[in-house]
DRENMIBA-688289 format. One line per 2 residues: for each residue x negated, z, y of N, C-alpha, C, CB. Coordinates in steps of 0.001 Angstrom, whole numbers, plus 500000, padded with zeros to 6 digits. Each point is the difference from the previous one (the first is absolute). Glycine has a CB too. Example, Ala and Ser with C-alpha at 12.3 -4.5 7.8 and 13.67 -1.06 7.14 Angstrom:
<tilos>
486810,507800,494310,500890,500000,501190,499100,500000,501200,501892,501246,498827; 498458,498034,502223,499180,500060,501190,500770,500730,501090,498816,497855,499372
</tilos>
This chain:
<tilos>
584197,378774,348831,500465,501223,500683,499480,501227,499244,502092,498806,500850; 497295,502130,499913,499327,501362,499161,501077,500881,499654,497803,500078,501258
501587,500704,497834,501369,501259,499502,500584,500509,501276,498795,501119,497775; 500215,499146,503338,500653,500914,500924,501439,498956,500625,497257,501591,500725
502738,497397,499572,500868,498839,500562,500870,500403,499134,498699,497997,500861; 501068,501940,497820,501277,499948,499223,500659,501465,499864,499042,497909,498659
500213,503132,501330,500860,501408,500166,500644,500309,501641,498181,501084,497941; 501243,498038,503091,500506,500175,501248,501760,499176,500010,496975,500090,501117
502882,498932,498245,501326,498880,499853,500785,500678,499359,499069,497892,499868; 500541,502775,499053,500833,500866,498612,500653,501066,501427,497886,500071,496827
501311,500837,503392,500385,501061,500589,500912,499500,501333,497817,501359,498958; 502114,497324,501657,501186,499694,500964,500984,499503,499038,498708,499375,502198
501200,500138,496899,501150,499506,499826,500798,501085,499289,499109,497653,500040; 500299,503684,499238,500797,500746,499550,500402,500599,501254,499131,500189,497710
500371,500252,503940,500515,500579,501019,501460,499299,500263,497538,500621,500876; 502441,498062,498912,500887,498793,500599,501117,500434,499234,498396,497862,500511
501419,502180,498393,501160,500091,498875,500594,501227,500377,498920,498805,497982; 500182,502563,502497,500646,501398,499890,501019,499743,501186,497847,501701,499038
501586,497719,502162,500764,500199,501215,501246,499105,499987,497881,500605,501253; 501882,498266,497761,501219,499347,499926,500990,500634,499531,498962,498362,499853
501026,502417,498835,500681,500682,499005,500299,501231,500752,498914,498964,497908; 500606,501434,503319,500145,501414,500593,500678,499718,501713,497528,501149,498281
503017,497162,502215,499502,499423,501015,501351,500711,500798,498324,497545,499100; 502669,503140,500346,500896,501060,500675,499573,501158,500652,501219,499325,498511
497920,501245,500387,499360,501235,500455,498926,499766,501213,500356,500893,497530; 498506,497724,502055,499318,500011,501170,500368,499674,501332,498816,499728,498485
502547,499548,501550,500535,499558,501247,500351,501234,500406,500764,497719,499609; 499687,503290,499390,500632,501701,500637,498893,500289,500704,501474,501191,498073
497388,498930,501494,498805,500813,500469,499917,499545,501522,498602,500125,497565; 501453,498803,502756,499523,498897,501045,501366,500358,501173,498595,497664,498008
502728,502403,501409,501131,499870,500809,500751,501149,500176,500040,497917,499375; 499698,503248,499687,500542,501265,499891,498996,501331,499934,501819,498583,498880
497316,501236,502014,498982,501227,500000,500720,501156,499712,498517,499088,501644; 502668,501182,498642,500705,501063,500685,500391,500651,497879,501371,498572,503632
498817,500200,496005,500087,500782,498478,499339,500226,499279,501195,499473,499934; 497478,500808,500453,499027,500285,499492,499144,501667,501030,500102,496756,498928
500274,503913,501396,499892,500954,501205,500920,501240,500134,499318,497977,501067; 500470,503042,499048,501032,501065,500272,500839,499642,501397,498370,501864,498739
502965,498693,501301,500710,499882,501003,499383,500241,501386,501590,500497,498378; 498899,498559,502172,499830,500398,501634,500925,500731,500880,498971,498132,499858
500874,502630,500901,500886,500274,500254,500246,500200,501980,499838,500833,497030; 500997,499210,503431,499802,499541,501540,500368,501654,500703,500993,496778,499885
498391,503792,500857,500326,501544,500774,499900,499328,501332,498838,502210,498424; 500522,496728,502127,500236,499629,501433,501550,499423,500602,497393,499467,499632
503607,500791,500534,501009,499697,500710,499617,498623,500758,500727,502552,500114; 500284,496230,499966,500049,499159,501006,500502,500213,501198,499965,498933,498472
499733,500840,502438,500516,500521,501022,501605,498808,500711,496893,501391,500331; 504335,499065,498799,500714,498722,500237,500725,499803,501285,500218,500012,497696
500362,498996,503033,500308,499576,500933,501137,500471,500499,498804,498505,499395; 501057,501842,502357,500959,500737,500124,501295,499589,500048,498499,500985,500781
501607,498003,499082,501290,498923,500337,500193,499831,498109,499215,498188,503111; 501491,502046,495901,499422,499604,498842,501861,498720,500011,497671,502999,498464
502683,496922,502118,501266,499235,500271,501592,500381,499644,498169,498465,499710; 502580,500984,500897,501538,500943,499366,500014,500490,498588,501447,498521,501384
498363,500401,497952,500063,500736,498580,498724,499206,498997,503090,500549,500221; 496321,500734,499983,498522,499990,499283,499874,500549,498975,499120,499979,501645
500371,498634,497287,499463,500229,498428,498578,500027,500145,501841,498740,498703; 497773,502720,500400,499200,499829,499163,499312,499471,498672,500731,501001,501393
498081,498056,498716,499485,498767,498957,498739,500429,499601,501105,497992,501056; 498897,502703,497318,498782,500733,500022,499520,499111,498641,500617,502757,501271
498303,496642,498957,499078,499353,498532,498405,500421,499926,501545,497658,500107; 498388,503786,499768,498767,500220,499622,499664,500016,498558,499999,501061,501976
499215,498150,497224,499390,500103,498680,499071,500453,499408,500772,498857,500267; 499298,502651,498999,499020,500216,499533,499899,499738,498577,499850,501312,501764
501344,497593,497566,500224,499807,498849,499724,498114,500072,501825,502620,499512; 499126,497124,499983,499744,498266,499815,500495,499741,501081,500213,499307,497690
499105,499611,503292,500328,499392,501013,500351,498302,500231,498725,502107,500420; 502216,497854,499965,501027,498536,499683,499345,499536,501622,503062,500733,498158
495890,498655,501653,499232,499410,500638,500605,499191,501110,498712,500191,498083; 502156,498610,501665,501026,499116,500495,501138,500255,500529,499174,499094,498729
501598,501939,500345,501411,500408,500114,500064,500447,501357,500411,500655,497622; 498715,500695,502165,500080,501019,501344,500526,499555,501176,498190,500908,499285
500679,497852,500907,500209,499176,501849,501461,499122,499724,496790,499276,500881; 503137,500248,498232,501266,499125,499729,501217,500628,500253,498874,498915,498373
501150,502424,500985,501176,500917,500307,499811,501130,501507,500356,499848,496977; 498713,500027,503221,500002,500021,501278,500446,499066,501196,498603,501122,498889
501179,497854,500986,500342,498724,500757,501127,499868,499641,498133,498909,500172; 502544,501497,498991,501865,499547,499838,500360,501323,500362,500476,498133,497817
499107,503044,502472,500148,501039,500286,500235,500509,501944,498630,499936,497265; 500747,499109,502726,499894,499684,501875,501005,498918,500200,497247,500378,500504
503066,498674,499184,500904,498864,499820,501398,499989,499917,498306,499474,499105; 502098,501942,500206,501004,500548,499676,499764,501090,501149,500361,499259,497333
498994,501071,502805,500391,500864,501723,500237,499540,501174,498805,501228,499394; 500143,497605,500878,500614,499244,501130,501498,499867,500151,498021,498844,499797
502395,500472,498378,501587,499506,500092,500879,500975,500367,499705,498510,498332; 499967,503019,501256,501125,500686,500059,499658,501647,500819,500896,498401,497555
497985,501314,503336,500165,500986,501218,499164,501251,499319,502662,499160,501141; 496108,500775,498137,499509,501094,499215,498626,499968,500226,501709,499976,498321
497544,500926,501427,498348,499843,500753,499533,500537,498597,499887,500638,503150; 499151,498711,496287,499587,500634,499119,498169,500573,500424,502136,498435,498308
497683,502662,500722,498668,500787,500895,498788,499907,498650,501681,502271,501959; 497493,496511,497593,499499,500017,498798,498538,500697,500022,501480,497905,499473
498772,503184,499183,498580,500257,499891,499252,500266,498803,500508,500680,501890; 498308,499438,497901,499783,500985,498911,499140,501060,499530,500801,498441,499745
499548,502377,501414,499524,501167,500465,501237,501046,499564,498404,498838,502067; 501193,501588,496861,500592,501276,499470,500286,501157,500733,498992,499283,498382
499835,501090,502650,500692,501057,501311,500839,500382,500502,499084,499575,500332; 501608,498682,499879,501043,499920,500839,501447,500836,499356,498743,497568,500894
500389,502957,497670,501869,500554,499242,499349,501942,500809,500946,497916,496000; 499789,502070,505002,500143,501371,500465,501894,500130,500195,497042,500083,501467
503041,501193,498654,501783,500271,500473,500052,499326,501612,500493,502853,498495; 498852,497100,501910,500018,500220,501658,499791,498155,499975,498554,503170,500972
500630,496500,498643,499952,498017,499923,501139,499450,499303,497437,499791,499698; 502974,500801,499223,501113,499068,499449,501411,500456,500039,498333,499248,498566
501376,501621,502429,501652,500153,500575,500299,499307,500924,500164,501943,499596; 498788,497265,501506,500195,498714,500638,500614,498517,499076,497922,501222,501494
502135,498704,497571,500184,499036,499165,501482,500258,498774,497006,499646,500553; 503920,499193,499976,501036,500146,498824,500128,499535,499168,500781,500385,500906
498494,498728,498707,499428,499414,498328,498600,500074,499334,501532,498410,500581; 497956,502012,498687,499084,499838,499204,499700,498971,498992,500325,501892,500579
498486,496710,499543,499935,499221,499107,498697,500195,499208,501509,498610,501311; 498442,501496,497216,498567,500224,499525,499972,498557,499233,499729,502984,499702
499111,496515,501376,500460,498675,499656,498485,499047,499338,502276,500236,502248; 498084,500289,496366,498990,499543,498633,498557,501214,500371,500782,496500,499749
500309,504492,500898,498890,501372,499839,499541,500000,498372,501380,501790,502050; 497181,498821,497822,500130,500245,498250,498336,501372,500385,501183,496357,498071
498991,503987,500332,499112,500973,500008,500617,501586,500987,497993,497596,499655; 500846,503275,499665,499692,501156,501083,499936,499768,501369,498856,500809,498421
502083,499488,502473,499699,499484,500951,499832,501387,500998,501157,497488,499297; 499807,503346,499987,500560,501406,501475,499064,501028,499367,503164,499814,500711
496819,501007,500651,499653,501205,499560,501231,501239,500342,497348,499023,500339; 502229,502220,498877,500813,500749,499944,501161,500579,501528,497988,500295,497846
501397,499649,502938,501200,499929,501047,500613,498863,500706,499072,501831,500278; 499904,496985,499388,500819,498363,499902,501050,499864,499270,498160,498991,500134
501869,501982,498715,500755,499638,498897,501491,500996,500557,497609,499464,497762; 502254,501814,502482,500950,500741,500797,500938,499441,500853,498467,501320,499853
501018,497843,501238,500457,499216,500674,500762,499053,499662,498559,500626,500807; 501048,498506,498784,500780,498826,498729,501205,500717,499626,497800,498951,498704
501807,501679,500351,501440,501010,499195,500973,500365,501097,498502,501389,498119; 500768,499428,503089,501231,500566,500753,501059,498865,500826,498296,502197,500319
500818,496730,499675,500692,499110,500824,500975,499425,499394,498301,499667,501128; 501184,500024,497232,501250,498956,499699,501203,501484,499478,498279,496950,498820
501751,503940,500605,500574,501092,499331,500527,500376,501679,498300,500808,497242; 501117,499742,504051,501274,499918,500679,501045,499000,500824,498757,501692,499809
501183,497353,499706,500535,498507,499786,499558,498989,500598,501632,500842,499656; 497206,498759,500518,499401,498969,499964,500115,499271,498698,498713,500994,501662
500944,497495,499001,500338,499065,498794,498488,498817,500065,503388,500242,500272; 495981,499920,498028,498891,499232,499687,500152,498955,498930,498848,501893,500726
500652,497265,499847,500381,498562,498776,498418,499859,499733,502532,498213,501074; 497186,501760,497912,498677,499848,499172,500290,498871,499349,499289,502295,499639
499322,496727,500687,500363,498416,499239,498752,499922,498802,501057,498414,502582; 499736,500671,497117,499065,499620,498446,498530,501098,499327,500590,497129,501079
497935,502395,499561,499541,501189,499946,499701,501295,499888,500237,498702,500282; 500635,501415,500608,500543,501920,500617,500600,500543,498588,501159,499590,503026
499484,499626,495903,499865,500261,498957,499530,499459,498790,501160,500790,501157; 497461,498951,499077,499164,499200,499033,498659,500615,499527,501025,498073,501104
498798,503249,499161,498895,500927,498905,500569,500037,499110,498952,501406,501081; 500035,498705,497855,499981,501140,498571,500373,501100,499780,498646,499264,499787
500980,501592,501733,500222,501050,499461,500015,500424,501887,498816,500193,496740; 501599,501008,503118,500194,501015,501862,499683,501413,499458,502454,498683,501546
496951,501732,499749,499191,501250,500234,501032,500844,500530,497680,499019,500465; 503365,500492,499813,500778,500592,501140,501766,499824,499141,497900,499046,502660
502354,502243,496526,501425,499911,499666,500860,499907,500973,499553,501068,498344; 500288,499186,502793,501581,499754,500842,500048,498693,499917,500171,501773,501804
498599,497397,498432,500086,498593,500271,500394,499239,498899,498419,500256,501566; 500922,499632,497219,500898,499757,498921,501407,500331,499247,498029,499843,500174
502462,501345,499952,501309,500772,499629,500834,499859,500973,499052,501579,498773; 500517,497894,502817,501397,500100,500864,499902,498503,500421,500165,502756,501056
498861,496871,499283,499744,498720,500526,500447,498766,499015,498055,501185,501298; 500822,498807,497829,500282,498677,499205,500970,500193,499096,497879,499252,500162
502074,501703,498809,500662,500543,499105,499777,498786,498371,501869,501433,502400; 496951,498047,497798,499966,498825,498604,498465,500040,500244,502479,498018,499883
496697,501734,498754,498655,500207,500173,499946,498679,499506,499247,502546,499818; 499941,496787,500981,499454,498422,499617,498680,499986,498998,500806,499150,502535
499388,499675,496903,498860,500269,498556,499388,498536,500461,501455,501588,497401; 499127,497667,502181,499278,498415,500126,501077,498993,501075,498849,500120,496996
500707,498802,502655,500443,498427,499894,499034,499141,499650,501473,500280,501587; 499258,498712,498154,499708,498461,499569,498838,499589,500436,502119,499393,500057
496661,500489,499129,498746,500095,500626,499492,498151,499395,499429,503530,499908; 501597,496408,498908,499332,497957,499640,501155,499313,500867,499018,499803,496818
501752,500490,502991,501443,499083,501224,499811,500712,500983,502144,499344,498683; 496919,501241,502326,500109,500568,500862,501304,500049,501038,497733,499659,499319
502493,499259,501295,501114,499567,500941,500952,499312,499325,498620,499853,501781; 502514,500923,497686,501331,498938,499475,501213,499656,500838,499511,500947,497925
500884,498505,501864,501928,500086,500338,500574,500474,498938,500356,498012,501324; 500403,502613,499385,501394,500782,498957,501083,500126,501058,498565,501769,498169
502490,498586,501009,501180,500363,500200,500102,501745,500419,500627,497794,498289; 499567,502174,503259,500178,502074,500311,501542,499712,499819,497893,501324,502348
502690,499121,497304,501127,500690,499866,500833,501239,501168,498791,499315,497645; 501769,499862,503525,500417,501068,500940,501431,500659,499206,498888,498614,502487
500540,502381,497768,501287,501261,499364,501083,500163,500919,498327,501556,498897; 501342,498859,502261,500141,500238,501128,500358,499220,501341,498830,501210,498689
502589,498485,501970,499501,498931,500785,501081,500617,501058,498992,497638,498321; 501070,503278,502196,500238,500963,500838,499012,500743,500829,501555,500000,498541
497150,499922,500566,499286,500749,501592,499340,499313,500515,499750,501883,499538; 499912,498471,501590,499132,498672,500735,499000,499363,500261,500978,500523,500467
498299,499986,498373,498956,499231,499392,500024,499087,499141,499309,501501,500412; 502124,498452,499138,500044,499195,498942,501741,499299,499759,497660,501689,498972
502522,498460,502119,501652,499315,500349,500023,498784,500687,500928,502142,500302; 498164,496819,499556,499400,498871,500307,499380,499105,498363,499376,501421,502792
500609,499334,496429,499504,499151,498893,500648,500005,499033,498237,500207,500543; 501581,498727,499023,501376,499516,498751,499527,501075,498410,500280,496450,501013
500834,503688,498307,499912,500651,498973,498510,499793,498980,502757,499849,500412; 496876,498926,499469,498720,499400,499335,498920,499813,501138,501405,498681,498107
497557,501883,502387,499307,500231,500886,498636,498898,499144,501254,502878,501194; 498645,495926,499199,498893,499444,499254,498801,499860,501070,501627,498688,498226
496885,502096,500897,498915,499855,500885,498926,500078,499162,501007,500881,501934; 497622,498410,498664,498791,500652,499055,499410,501735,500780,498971,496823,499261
500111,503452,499830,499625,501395,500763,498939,500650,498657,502803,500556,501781; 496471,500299,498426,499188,500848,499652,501184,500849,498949,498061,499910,502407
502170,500356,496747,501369,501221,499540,499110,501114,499175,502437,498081,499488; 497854,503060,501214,499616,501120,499785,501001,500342,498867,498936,500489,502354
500557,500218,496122,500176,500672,498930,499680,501511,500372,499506,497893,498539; 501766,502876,501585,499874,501436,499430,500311,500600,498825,500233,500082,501790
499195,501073,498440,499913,501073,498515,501780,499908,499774,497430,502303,500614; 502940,497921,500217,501777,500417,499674,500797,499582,501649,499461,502740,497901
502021,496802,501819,501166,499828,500438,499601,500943,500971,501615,499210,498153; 498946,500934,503636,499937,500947,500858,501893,500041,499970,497086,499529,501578
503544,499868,498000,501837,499708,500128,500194,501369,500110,500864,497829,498404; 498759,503202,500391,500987,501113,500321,500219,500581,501297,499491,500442,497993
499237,499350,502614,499538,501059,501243,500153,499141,500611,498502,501649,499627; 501723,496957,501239,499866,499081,500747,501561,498773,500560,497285,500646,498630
502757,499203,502046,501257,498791,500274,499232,499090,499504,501403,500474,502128; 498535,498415,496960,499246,499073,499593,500811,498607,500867,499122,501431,497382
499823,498028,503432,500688,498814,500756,499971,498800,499435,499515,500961,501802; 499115,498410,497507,499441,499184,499224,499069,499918,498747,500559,499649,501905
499957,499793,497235,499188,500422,498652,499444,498230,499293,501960,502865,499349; 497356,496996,500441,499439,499351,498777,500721,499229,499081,498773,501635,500195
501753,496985,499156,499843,499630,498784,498795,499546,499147,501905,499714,500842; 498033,501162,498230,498586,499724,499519,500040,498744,499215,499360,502437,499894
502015,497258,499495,499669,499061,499598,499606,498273,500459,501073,501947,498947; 498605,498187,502342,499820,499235,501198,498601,499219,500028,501521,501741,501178
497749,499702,498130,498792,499829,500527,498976,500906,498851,501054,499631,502812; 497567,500400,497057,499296,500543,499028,499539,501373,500907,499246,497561,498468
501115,503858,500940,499578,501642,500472,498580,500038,499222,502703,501456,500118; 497251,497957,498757,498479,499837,499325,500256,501525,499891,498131,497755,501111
500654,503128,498916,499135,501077,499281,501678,501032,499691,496686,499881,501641; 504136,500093,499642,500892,501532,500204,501436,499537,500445,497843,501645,500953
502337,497458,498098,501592,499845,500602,500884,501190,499849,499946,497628,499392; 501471,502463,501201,500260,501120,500724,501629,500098,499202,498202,499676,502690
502127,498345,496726,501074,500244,499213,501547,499522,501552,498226,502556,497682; 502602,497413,501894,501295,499903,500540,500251,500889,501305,500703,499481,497613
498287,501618,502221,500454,500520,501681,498435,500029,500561,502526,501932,499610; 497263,497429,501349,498713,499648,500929,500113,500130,501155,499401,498673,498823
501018,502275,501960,499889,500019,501418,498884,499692,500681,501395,501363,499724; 498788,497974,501195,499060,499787,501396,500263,500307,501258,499466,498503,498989
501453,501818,501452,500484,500509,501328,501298,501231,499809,499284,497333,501086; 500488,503694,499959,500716,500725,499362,500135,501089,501561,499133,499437,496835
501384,501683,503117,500355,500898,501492,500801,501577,498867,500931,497150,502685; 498216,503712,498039,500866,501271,500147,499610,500990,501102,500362,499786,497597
500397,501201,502478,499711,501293,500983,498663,500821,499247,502934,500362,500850; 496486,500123,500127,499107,501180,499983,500189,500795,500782,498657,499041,499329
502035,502564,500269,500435,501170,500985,500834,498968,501025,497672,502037,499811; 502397,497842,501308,500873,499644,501032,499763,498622,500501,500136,502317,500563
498346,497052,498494,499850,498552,500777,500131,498672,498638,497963,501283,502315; 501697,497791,497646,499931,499117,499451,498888,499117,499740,501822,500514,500625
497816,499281,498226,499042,498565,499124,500395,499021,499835,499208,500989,498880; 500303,497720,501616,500286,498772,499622,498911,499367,499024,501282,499875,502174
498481,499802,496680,499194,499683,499430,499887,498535,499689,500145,502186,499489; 498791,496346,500765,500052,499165,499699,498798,499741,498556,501224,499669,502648
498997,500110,496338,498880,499447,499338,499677,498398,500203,500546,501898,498369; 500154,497528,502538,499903,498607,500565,498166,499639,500913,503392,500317,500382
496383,498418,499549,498847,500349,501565,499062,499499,499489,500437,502169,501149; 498971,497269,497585,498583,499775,499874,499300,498968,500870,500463,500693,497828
500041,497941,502044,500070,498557,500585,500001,499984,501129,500981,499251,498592; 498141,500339,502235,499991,499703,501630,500674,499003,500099,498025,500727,500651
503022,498371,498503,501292,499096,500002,500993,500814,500328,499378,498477,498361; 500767,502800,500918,501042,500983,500089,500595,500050,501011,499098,501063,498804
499656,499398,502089,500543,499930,501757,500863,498753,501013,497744,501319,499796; 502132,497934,499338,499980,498666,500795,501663,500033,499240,496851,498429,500329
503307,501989,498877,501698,499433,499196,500741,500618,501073,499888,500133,497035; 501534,498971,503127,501121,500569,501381,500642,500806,499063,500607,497953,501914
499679,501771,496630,500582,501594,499559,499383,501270,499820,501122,498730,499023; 497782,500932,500766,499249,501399,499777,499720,500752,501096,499014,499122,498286
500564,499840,503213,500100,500494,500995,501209,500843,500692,498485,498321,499798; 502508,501223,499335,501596,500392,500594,499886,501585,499285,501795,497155,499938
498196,502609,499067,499705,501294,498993,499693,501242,500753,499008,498512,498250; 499449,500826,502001,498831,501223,501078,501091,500501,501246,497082,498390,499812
503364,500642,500738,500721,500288,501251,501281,500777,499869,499024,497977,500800; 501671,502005,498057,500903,500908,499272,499556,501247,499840,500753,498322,498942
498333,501762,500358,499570,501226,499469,499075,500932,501148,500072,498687,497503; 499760,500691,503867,499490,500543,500792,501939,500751,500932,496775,497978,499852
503416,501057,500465,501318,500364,500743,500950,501005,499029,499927,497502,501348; 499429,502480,497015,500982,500881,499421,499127,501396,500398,501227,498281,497811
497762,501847,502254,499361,500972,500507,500123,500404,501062,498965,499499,498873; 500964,500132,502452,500366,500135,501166,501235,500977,500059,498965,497745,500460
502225,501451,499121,500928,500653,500225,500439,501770,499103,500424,497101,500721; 498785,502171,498318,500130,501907,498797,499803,501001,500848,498734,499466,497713
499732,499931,502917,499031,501174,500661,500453,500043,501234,497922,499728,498809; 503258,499796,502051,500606,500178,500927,501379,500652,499919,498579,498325,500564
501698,501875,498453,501156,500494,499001,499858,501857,500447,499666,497638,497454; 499021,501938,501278,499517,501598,499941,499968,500613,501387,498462,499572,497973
500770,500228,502511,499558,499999,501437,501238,500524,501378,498282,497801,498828; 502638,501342,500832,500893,500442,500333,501177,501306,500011,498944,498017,499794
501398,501871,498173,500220,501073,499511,499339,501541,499808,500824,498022,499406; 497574,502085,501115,499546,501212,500251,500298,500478,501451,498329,499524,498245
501615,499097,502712,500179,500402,501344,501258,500640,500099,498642,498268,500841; 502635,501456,498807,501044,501000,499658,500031,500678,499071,500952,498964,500844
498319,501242,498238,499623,501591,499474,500036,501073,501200,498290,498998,498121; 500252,500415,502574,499686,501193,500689,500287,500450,501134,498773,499662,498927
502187,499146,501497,501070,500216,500969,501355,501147,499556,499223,497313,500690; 500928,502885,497795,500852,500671,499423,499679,501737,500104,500352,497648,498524
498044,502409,501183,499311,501492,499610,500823,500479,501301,497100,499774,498683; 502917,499960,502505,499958,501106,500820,501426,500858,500143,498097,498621,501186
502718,499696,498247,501212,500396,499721,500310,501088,499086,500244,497953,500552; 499116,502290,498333,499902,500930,498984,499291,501308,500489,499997,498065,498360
499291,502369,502570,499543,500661,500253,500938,500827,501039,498016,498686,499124; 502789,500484,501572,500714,500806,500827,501438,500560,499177,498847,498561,502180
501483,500456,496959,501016,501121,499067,499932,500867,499662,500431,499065,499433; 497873,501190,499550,499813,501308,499671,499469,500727,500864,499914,499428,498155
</tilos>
């Protein structure tokens, strides 16, 4: 064999070795164009249906960050499944447009469902805010809070309220022990005090408890947090108000098994109907507001 044979073999087999040792990143390149690229961003409106059904959710998974390849359809497909059962139309997209005042006031739930990245633009983002702040109600799953970092303080400071750093990247998928806190609301008044499941578990910088109803939390000692354990208080699911509406937050969702569990499914279906009714709450309580003004107007 001539030198050249042997520097051609050398030079594959050192390629072989890099891509092995790198074979995360190159599968990124191959499966995640989108993180490698400036944001996209959507100004064309969908044009949605005029019938959108009695009570119509919005299902938004556009990614301009990491995209959960599997999950998406999976939680989509239990997402329709759970509407059939209980009389709900869901409208899926991921077309960022669609966040105008005038489109998502047709819609009484909002799901950002393993949304990630930059996704809105500045009057997408307006919209969003006004809807859930004048009481609309948005449940953001797993993803929806799974950047590094947000461009957008309302969305981090009102929305998530916990900045995610890692997870478990050598035990990728464990079982542990969630810990329901909570077994009064109705997302979570179906599952026993020791909630045992495997899952993806998201590590944040810090506790969201002060600011948050914490529904379900973590025993770490269950399971390995590796790089960022979080210690004795670990939330993963959690709900508060913003101005007049409400957040439901899941860090649950990685596993296209996820979907398929009858508790977790029960969960979703909780935490949708706990929404429903908030944002029918509100909804209500402004409609006699402003049934009141005129009353006030004729006194003085």
């Amino acid at each position: 064999m001539s030198w050249r044979r042997y520097a051609l073999a050398i030079v594959v087999v050192v390629i072989a070795l890099l891509v092995y040792q790198n074979w995360i990143y190159v599968r990124a390149i191959y499966n995640q164009p989108q993180l490698f690229r400036a944001p996209v961003f959507d100004t064309q409106a969908p044009a949605l249906p005029e019938d959108l059904g009695a009570v119509a959710i919005l299902s938004f998974s556009k990614t301009n960050g990491y995209r959960h390849l599997q999950s998406i359809p999976a939680s989509i497909q239990m997402l329709d499944e759970l509407a059939a059962e209980n009389g709900w139309q869901f409208y899926h997209t991921e077309n960022a447009a669609v966040f105008s005042q005038e489109n998502l006031s047709r819609f009484q739930l909002i799901i950002l469902n393993h949304k990630s990245g930059t996704v809105w633009t500045d009057e997408q983002r307006m919209a969003l805010q006004g809807y859930v702040e004048s009481g609309g109600s948005l449940i953001a799953q797993h993803a929806a809070g799974g950047d590094q970092g947000y461009e957008w303080d309302w969305y981090f400071d009102q929305v998530l309220k916990a900045q995610f750093v890692d997870h478990p990247m050598t035990a990728h998928i464990q079982p542990a022990n969630l810990l329901v806190e909570n077994q009064t609301h109705p997302a979570t008044a179906h599952l026993p005090s020791i909630w045992r499941r495997s899952d993806e578990w998201y590590n944040f910088s810090a506790s969201p408890r002060a600011e948050t109803n914490v529904l379900v939390s973590i025993d770490e000692a269950t399971y390995d947090p590796e790089k960022s354990p979080m210690g004795e208080d670990h939330p993963l699911v959690w709900w508060h108000e913003v101005g007049e509406g409400q957040v439901f937050y899941s860090a649950l969702g990685h596993t296209t098994t996820t979907y398929q569990e009858p508790q977790f499914r029960q969960f979703m279906r909780g935490a949708i109907v706990w929404g429903l009714v908030e944002a029918e709450k509100k909804e209500a309580d402004n409609k006699e507001a402003d049934n009141k003004e005129p009353d006030k107007k004729e006194l003085n």
